[in-house]
Structure formats: structure tokens, C-alpha cells
C-alpha positions in Angstrom: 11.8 16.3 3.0 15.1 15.6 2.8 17.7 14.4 0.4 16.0 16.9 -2.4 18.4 16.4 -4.3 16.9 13.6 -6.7 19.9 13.0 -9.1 22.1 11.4 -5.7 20.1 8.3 -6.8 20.3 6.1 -9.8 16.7 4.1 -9.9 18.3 1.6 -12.6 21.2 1.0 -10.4 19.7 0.3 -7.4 17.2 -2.1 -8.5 19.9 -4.0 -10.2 21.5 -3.7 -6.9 20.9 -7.2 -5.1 22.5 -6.2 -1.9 20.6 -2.9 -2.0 17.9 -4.0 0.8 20.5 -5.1 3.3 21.6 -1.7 3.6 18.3 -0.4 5.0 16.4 -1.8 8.6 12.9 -1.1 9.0 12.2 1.3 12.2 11.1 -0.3 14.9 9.8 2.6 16.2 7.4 3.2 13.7 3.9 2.0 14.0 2.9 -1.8 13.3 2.0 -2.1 9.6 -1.5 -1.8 8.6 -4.5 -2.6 6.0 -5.3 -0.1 3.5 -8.6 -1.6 1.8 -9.7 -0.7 -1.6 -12.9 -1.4 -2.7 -14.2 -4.3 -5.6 -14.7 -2.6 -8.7 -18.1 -3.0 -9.2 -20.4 -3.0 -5.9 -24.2 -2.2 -5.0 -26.1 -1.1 -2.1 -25.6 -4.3 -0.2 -21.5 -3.8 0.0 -21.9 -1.9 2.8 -23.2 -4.4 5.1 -19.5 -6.4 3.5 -17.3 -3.1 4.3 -19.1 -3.6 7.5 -18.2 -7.1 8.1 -14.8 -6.7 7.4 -14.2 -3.5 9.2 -15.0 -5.2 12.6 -13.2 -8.2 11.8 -10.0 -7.0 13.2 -8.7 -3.5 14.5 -6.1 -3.8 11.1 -7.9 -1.6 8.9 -6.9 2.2 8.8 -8.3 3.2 5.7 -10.9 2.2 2.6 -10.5 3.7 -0.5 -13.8 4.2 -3.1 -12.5 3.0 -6.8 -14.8 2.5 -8.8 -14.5 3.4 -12.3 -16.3 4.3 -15.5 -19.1 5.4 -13.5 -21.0 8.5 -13.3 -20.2 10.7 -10.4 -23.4 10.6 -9.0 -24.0 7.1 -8.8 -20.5 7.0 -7.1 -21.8 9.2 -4.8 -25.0 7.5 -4.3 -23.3 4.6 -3.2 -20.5 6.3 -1.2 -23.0 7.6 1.3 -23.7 4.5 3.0 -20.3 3.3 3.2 -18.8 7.0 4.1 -20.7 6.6 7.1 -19.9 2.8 8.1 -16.0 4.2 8.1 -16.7 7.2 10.2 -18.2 5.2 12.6 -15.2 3.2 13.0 -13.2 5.6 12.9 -11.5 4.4 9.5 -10.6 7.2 6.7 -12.9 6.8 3.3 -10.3 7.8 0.2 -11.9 8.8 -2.7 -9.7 7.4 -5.3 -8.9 9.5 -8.7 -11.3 12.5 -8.3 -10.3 15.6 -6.1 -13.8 16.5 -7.0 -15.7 14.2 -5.8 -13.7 14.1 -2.6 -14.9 17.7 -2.0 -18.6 16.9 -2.5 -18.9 14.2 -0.5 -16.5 16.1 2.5 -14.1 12.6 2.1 -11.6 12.4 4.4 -9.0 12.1 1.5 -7.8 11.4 -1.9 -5.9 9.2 -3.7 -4.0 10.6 -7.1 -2.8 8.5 -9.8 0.1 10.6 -11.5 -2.2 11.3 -14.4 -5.2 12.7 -11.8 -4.2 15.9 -10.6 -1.4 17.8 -8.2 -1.3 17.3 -4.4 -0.6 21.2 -4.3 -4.1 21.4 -5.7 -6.2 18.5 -3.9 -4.2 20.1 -0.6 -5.8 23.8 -1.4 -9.7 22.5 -2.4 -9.8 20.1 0.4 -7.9 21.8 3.5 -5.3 20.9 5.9 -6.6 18.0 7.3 -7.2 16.1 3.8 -5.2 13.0 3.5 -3.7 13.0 0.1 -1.7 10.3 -1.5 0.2 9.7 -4.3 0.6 6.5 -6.5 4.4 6.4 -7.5 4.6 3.3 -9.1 8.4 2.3 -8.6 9.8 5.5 -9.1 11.6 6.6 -5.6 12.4 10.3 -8.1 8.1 10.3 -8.0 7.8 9.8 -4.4 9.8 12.2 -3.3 8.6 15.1 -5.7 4.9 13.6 -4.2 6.3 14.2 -0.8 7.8 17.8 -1.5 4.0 18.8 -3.2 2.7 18.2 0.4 1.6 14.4 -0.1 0.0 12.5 3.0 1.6 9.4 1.7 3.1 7.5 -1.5 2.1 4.1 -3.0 4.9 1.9 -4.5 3.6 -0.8 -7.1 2.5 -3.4 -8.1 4.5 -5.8 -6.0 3.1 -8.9 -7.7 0.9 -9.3 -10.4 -3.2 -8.3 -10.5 -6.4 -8.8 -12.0 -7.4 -5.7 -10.2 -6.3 -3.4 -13.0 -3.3 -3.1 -15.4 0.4 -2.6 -14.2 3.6 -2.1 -15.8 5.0 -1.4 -12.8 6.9 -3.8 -10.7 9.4 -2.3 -7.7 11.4 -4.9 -5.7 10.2 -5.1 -1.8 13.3 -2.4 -1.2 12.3 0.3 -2.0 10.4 0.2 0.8 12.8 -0.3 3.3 14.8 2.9 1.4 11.4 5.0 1.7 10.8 4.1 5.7 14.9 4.4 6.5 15.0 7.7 5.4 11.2 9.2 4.9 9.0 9.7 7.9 6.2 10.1 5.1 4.0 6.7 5.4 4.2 4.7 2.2 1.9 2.1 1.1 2.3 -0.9 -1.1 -0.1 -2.5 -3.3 -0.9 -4.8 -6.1 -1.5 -8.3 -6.1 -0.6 -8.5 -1.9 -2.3 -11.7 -0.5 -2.2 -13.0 3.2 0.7 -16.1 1.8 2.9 -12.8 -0.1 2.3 -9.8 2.3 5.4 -10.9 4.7 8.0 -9.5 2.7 6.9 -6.2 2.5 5.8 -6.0 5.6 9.2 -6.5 7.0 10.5 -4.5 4.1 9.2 -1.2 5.3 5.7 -0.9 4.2 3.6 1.4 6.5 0.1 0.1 5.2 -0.6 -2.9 2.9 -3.2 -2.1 0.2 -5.4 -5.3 -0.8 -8.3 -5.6 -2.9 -8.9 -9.2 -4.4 -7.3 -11.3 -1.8 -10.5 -9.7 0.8 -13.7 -9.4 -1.2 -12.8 -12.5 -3.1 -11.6 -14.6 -0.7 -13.3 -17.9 -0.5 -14.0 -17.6 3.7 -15.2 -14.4 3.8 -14.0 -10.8 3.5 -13.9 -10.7 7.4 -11.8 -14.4 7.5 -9.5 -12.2 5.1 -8.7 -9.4 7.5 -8.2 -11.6 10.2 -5.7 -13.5 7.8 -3.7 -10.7 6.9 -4.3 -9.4 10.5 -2.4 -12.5 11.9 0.8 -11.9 10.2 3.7 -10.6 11.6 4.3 -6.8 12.3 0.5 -5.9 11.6 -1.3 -4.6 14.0 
């Protein structure tokens, strides 16, 4: 990856910077934008007929990440099963989120690292080549690029807006997305608090895959009336 030089740019600065997105165009060339769904964070065996429902709802989805937490491993893996299989079937990668682990016993096709949860180096080595391995990077464009150089899959910038789904101190401007995609071929998702009505902006920002939690599971039509929402807008697809 290339600049690897992280000190050519001032984080602080550019935020400040409010002229700092216009400098950057999203690719056109790059492929439409698309959903990255995490799961509730408490479900039971009857979610996967939900994951099922939304999955079908539109061809948006590319991925579905397992987060549950505080559980035991093997109740997380009792319940993975089931929805392990309504993914591959759909041909829509299941992220195990947090626990390289895990990800190994139940042959995932990925996991997703928080920067306290372990090295891409070492998730790439006990999980093979064809592992997808990301990287939460909160705002921090010095953390995505040393998750990019580890041999990352992709990197998460967030939380965009504010969420119930767990804590954040976190909050990048829609930019740095358009910085990431303008110079990074490396697919970066955003996340937190992204709703059909506040997706748009980064969207056209840059961002390669929306993540979204809340605004489908509790959305008062329907998970599946959700995807189609988000599916509607503008440079998804």
C-alpha cells in the first residue's frame, strides 16, 4: 500500500480542514456501495429465519457479521450454525466478529478485529489466504493504513453518527472516506448509527460497504422493508 509514509499526514489538521473532502472524488469505477449487516446483540434460534428474510429482500447484502457479546463460545457457536449456512447459501460472507478463534472452528469465511482483538498478521496465518480480515480503525487514517500494510481485507471508519448499538468515542467526518477510496484500492466500510434517511453522505463520500445494525432488525416495517430502504438509495447496488 502506498503512501507508507504515515507522518505526510496530519489527522488533526485535516479534520479541521473544511475544504478537505472537495479535494477527493469517489471512483466511479469502483463497485456500487454495498450492505455490510451486523447482527442484533442478543438473538435466538428463530433469527435465522430474520437473516433469511432480509438476505432475499434485495441483492445489497455482501456480508453479515456474528457480534454477539458476553457469551460463551459455544452458545455462539450453537447459534452460528444455522445462520452460517443461510449466508453460504446466498452466497453472502459470515464475519465472526472479535474472535480469530472462533472464526477458525466454525471454518467462517472471515473476521472482524477491533484494535484491542488481535493482529491481522496473525488471523491471516490461522485462517489462510482466502480469510477476509478487517480492521476497525475508528477515525484514525495512521490505523488504517498500518491495518492495510498487516494484510487487512478491509478497514472500518467510525461511528459516523451516534448509536445505541455499543459505545463510541469515535466520530470521523464523511471524508475520510473519500481520502481512503481516492487513494486505497483496500475496501473500507463505514458504520455506526447509518440509517436509510443518513446513509447518502457516505455513500457518495467513498464508502465501499455501509455497516447497519439498528436501523434493519429494528425497523418498524420489517428487517426485509429495511434492506430494500437502504437498497433504494443512490450508488447501492
Amino acid at each position: 500500500m502506498t503512501p507508507n509514509d504515515n507522518d505526510d499526514f496530519d489527522e488533526d489538521e485535516l479534520r479541521l480542514d473544511p475544504a478537505f473532502a472537495d479535494r477527493f472524488e469517489r471512483d466511479d469505477s469502483r463497485p456500487p456501495c454495498k450492505l455490510y449487516l451486523i447482527s442484533p446483540p442478543s438473538i435466538d434460534e428463530a433469527f435465522a429465519e430474520a437473516l433469511a428474510a432480509a438476505l432475499d429482500a434485495a441483492p445489497v447484502v455482501a456480508a453479515f457479521q456474528l457480534r454477539l457479546k458476553g457469551m460463551d463460545e459455544h452458545r455462539i457457536a450453537d447459534l452460528a450454525r444455522p445462520l452460517q449456512a443461510v449466508c453460504a447459501s446466498r452466497d453472502v460472507a459470515f464475519i465472526i466478529n472479535d474472535s480469530i478463534g472462533l472464526a477458525k472452528r466454525l471454518e467462517a469465511d472471515g473476521v472482524h478485529l477491533g484494535q484491542g482483538d488481535g493482529d491481522p498478521r496473525d488471523a491471516r496465518e490461522r485462517l489462510g489466504p482466502q480469510a477476509q480480515i478487517g480492521v476497525t480503525c475508528h477515525d484514525s487514517r495512521h490505523l488504517a493504513m498500518e491495518a492495510g500494510e498487516a494484510g487487512a481485507d478491509y478497514v472500518a471508519f467510525g461511528a459516523f453518527y451516534p448509536t445505541t448499538t455499543k459505545e463510541t468515542e469515535h466520530r470521523p467526518e464523511p471524508s475520510i472516506l473519500g481520502w481512503w477510496s481516492t487513494l486505497f484500492e483496500l475496501p473500507c466500510v463505514a458504520i455506526g448509527g447509518i440509517t436509510p434517511d443518513n446513509a447518502a453522505p457516505l455513500i457518495a463520500a467513498g464508502a465501499d460497504f455501509i455497516a447497519v445494525s439498528g436501523a434493519v432488525w429494528n425497523d418498524p416495517d420489517g428487517a426485509a422493508a429495511a434492506v430494500r430502504k437502504f437498497a433504494a438509495l443512490h450508488g447501492m447496488g
